[in-house]
C-alpha positions in Angstrom: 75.4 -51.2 39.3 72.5 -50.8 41.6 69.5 -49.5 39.3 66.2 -50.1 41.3 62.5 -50.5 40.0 60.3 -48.2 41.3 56.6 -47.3 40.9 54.7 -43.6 42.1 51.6 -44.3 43.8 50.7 -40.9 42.5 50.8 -41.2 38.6 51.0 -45.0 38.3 53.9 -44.4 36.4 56.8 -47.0 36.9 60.6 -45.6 36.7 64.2 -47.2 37.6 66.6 -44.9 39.4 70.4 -45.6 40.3 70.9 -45.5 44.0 74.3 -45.7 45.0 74.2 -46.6 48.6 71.1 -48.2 50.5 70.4 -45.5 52.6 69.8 -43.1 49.4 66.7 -45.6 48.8 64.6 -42.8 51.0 66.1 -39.9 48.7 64.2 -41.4 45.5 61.6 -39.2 43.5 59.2 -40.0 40.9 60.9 -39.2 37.4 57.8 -38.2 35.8 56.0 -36.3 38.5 58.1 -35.9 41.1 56.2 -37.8 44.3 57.8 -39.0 46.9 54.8 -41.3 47.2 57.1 -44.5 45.8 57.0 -48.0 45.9 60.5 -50.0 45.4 59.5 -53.1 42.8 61.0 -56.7 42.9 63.3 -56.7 40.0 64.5 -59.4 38.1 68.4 -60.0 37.8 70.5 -59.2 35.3 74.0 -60.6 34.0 76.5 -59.8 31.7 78.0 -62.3 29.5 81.3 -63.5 30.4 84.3 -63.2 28.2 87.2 -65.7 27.9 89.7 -63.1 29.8 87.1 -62.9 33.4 86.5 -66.8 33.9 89.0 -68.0 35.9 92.0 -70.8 34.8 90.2 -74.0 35.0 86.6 -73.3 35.6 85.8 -74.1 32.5 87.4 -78.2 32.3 85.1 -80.7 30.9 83.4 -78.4 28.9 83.2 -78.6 25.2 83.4 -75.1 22.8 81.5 -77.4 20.5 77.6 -76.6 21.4 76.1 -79.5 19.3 73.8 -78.2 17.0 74.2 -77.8 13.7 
């Protein structure tokens, strides 16, 4: 999903906001106050784990389910 970082100029508050398609970026509000007077922020990326049924037949050869600590 595309959730942004934002922070308002105006309050110094910062806020994320789910923006569906790029152009929407321009559409974005502050949360808390309401100003249009945004800045996007650099946000980290995220992952979700994967489960045994989403990796692909193979990918995983070599690889030992043992992690080798005790």
């Amino acid at each position: 999903m595309p959730i942004y970082e934002f922070h308002c100029e105006d309050c110094g508050k910062n806020f994320e906001s789910l923006v569906m398609i790029a152009s929407a970026l321009d559409d974005v509000s502050c949360k808390h106050c309401k100003s249009s007077n945004i800045k996007k922020m650099i946000s980290t990326t995220s992952s979700q784990p994967l489960n045994s049924s989403s990796i692909p037949a193979g990918a995983l050869s070599g690889c030992s389910s043992r992690s080798g600590f005790s």
